[in-house]
N, C-alpha and C positions, 0 to 999 in steps of 0.2 A: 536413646529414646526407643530404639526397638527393641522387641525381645527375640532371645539368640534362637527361638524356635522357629520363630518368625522369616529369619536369616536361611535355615538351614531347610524348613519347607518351600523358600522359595528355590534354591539353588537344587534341591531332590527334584521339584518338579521340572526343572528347565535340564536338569541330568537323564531323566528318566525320559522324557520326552526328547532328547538328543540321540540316547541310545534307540528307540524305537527309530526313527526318522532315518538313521545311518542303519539301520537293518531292511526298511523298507523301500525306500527312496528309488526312484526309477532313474534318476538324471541327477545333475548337481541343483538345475536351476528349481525342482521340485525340495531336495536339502536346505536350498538357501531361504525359501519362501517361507518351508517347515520352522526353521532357526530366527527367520525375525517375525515369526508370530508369535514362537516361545518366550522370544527375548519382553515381547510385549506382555505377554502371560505375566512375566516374572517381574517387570516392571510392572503392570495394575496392580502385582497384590502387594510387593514393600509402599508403591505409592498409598494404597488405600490404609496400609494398615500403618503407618506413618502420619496420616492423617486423622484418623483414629484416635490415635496413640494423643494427638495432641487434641483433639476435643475431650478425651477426658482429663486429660491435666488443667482443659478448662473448668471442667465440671468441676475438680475437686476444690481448685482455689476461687472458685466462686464464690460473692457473698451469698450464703444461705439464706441469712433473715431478709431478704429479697428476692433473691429468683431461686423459681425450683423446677424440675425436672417438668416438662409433660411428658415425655416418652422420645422414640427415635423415628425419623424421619429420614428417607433414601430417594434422594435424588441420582437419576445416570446425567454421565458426563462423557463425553468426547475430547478426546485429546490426538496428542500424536501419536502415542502408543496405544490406541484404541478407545474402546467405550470402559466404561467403571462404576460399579457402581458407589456412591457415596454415603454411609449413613452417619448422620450426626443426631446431637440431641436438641431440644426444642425447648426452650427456656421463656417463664411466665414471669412477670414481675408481680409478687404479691397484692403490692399496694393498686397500681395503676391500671393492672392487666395486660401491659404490652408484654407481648413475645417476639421473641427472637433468634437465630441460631449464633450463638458466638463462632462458633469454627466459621462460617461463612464471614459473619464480619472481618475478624483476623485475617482471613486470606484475603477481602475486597471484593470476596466471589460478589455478582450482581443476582437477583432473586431470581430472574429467569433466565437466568443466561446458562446456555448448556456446551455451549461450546469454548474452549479454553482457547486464552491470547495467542500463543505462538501457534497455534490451528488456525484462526482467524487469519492472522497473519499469512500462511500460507497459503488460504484460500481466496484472498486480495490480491495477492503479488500474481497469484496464476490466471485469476478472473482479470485483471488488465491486458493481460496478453489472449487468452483465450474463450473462446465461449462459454459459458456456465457449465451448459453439458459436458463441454470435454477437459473444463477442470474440474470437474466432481470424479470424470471418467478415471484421469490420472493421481487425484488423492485418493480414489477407493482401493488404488496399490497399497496406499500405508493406511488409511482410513477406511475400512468396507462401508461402515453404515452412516456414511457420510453424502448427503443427495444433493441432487442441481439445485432444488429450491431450496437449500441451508444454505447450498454457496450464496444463491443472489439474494438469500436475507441477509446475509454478511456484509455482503457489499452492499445493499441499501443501508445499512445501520452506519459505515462508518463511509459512507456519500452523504447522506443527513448531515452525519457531525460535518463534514467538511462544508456543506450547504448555509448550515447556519453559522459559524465558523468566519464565513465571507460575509454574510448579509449584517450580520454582528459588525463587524469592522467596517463594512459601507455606510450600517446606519450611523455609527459613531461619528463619521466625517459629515455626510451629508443631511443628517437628521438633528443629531446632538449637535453637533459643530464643533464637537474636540478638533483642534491643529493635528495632522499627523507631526510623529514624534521620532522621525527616521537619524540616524547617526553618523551613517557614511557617507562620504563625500567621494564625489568623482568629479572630471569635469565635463564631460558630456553623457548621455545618457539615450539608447535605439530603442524605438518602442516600435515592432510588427504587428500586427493584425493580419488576418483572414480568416472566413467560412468555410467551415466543413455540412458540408449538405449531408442528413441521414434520414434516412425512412423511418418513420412512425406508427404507434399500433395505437387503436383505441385512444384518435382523437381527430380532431376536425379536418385538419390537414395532414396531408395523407407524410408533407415531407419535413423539416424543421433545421435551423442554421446553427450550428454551434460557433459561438463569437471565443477565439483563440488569440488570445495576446501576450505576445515575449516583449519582455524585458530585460537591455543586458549592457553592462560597460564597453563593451566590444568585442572583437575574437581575437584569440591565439593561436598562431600557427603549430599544429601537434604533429603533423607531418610533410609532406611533400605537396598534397593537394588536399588535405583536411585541417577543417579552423574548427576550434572549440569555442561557443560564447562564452564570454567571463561575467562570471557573479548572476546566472540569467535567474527571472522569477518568470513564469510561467502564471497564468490565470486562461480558466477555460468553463466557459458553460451556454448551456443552452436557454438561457435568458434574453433579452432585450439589448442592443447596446448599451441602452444607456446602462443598464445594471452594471454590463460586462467593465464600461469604462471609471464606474464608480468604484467596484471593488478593486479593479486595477492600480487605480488611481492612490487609494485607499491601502491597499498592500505594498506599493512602491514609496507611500510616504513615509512606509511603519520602516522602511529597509532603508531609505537615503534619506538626505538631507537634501531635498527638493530645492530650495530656495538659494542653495551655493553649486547649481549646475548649471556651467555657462551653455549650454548647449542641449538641446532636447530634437531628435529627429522621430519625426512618427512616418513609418512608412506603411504603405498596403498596394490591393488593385485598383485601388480605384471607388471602394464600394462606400455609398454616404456613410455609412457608420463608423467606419476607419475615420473618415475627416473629422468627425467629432468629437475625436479626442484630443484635437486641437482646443478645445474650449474647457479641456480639467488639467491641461497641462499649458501654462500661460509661456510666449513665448517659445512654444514650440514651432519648429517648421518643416510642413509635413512633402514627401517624398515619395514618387512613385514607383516603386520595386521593379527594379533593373527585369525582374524574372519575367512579369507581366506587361511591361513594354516590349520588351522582345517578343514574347510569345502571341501576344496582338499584329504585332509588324508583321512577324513569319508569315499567320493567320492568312492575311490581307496581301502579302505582296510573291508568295512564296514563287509565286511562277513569274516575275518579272521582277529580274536581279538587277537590273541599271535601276529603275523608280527605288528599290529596293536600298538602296545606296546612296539615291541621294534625298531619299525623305532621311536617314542617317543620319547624314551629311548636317542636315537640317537642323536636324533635333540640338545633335551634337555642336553647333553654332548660338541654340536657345533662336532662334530666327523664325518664329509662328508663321509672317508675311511668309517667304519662303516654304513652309513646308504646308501651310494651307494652298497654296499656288499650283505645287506638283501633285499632289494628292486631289483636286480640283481637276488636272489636266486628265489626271489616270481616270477618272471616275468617267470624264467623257467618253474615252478611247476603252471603253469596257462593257458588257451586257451583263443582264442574268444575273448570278449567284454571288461572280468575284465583283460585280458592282455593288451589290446590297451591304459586302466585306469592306471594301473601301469605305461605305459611305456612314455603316459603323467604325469603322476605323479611326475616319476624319474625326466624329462627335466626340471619339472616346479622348483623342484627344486634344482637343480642343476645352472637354473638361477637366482632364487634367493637368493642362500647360504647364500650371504653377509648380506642383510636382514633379514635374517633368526638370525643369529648367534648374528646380533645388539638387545639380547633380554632386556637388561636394558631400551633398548629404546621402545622395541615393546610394554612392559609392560605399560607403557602409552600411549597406542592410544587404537586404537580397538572402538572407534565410529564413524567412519564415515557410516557403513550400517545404522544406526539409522539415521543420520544428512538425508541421502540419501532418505530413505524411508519420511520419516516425512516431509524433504523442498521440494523435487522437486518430487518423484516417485507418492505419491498418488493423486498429482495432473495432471501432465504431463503424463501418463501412466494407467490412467483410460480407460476402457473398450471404445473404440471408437475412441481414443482421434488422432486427426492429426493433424500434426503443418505443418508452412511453415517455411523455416530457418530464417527468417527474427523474424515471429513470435512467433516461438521457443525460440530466440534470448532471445525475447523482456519479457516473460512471464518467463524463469529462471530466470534473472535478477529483476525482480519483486519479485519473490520467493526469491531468495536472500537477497534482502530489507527486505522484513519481518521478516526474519530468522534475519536478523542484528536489527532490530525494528526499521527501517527507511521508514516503506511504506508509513506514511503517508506525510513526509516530500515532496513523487513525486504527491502530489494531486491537482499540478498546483493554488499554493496560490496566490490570486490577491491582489498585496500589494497595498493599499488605502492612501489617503493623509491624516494619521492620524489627523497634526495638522487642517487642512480645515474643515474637518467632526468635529472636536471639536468643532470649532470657529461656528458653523452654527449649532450646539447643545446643544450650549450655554442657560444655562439658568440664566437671570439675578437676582440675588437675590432684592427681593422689600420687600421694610417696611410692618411690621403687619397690621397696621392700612390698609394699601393703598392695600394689599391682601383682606382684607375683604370686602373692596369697592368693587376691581374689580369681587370677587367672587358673590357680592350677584348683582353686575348690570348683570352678565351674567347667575345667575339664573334667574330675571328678564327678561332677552332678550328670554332665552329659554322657558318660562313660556306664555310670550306672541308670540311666534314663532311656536309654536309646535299646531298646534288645534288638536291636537289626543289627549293631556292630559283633552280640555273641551270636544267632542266632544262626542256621541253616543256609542262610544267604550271604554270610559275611564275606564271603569270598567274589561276590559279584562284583563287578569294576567300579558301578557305580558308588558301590557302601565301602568297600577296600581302598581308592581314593580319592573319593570326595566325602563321604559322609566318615571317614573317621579322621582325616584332614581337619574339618572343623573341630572336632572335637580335645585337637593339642591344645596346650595350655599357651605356646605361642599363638594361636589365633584366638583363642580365648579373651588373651591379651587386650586383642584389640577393639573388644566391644565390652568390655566392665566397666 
């Protein structure tokens, strides 16, 4: 598909440019930088002219008595080996007057889209873990003219797709009324909850809750004191419960078969929105997180270890009379600050009794602070950090994706006309005999083509061997 000049100006220029670099070079690490800008050099122009190559094979088996030439149009592009630019030809349909680029269609390229999939992709996976700024900072190593606002249009383009994606599938259960249609079967089934609090820009409140819900058959011990969840789905965004608990709901139906689970535990802190997903999971019974009943107790009793013990004591019996009683006696024998802690204490649970007492079930939960810290806090809640709800939105849901091991799936894939790009990559197999012809007449052509190999200079390293290297009839060989 290429032509063998094509080949041989790419590898002189990434020669030539090698030699210079190892004469000038201060340090290795100046060498190394030299060597994959080259490499990128010499990668834009086979890619560009590879591409090329194949919009004219478009042009020519085109039907003519239909579309004809308007002229050529260049678009630049971004990739991973740099920027490029592209030119293709621009095609008229006679009768109708639509145009179009076929080379674009062929590839799936999108009309405005300027930056390529596996870039995108690497500009998502870094933007979950880091600030815009400082992943534009670390791909302008491999990418120069790649900026912070490309990155966070990236990541809003495919936080959209995942946006709509979810609302799609909620409206489907709870709007259309399609049955979810889930397959696998377990016999019980942990559903966590909690909020993550994040600062807001440019909107009414200053701060905004992102509602985080796991989903998982249970855990596996991976080592000594680490459990893996099994099969978890993750759902996260900064909507309403009720949305958070429809799409959950909604995603979980599409993944199991709801209706053959003898057992459903929803656990959280306490907060109303968590218990409400009691009411889209029928038969659930919900459970107060082992992590937040302690962390309440500590809270309240941390300076007096007997009360300490035997509200414990209490809980651990399921016995309310009792642990209202002690907590009742404390609150008397107390002033000030550790009285107001008690007397929250008492409400907190007292609201939660039921949860509380559900302890076969609580016993199995108690990860979602880690799900919490680990998918969405250390990112969204980093020193500085301000969302907008929109963008908020758009970057839990991101987080999410990955937590499920699905981000790369949103990295905007341009599906190509497989069988076309084959047929036009076709390499025809040719007889032994009739390869050797053709290889040694096009060392031949190149031998009398090239005057750099007679010329004044033939002795230079570059032309003595690399460029008369190409020109044997064994590599010849391998491009006829």
């Amino acid at each position: 598909m290429l032509d063998i000049r094509h080949i041989v100006g790419a590898v002189l220029l990434f020669v030539k440019g090698l030699v210079k670099l190892i004469g000038e070079c201060e340090d290795f690490s100046e060498l190394e930088k030299g060597v994959h800008e080259l490499c990128q050099d010499v990668c834009n122009q086979i890619f560009t002219w590879a591409l090329e190559k194949i919009d004219t094979h478009l042009m020519n088996e085109r039907d003519r008595s239909i579309w004809e030439v308007v002229g050529f149009r260049t678009k630049t592009a971004i990739s991973t080996f740099g920027e490029f630019p592209l030119k293709r030809r621009l095609y008229r349909n006679k009768e109708t007057g639509e145009t179009k680029f076929f080379l674009d269609e062929l590839l799936g390229w999108p009309e405005r889209a300027r930056v390529t999939p596996y870039l995108k992709e690497l500009a998502i996976k870094l933007s979950t873990e880091l600030s815009f700024g400082r992943a534009a900072e670390i791909l302008s190593y491999l990418v120069p003219k790649l900026s912070t606002m490309t990155i966070w249009h990236i990541t809003q383009e495919a936080g959209e797709i995942l946006q709509q994606e979810g609302e799609e599938k909620r409206a489907a259960v709870f709007e259309d009324g399609e049955a979810p249609s889930g397959k696998e079967v377990v016999r019980e089934l942990h559903i966590e909850g909690d909020g993550v609090i994040v600062n807001l820009q440019r909107e009414k409140e200053k701060r905004g809750e992102i509602k985080h819900i796991v989903t998982y058959e249970g855990k596996k011990q991976v080592s000594r004191n680490r459990f893996a969840l099994q099969n978890k789905l993750v759902v996260s965004t900064l909507s309403e419960g009720q949305v958070a608990w429809e799409e959950s709901y909604a995603r979980a139906g599409g993944k199991w078969d709801l209706e053959q689970i003898k057992e459903i535990y929803i656990g959280g802190d306490g907060a109303k929105w968590i218990k409400e997903g009691l009411e889209y999971f029928p038969g659930a019974v919900y459970c107060l997180d082992p992590y937040h009943l302690n962390r309440h107790l500590t809270e309240a009793l941390w300076y007096d270890e007997e009360t300490f013990q035997k509200v414990g004591a209490a809980i651990s019996h399921s016995n309310w009379q009792e642990t209202q009683a002690i907590l009742t006696e404390a609150i008397k024998k107390t002033r000030g600050n550790r009285k107001k802690r008690l007397i929250k204490l008492l409400h907190y649970l007292e609201e939660n009794w039921t949860g509380i007492i559900n302890s076969a079930g609580a016993k199995r939960l108690g990860t979602i602070e880690g799900q919490i810290q680990h998918n969405v806090a250390r990112r969204m809640k980093r020193l500085g950090a301000k969302w907008t709800t929109t963008g908020g939105d758009r970057m839990a849901r991101l987080l999410a994706a990955k937590a499920n091991g699905e981000l790369s799936n949103y990295a905007s894939r341009w599906p190509v006309e497989h069988g076309k790009l084959k047929e036009i990559a076709q390499i025809k197999p040719v007889e032994k005999s009739v390869e050797k012809q053709k290889a040694g007449e096009i060392g031949e052509w190149l031998q009398a083509t090239i005057p750099a190999l007679k010329g004044p200079f033939a002795d230079r390293p570059w032309i003595k061997h690399v460029l008369r290297e190409l020109t044997r009839p064994e590599f010849a060989a391998l491009i006829c």
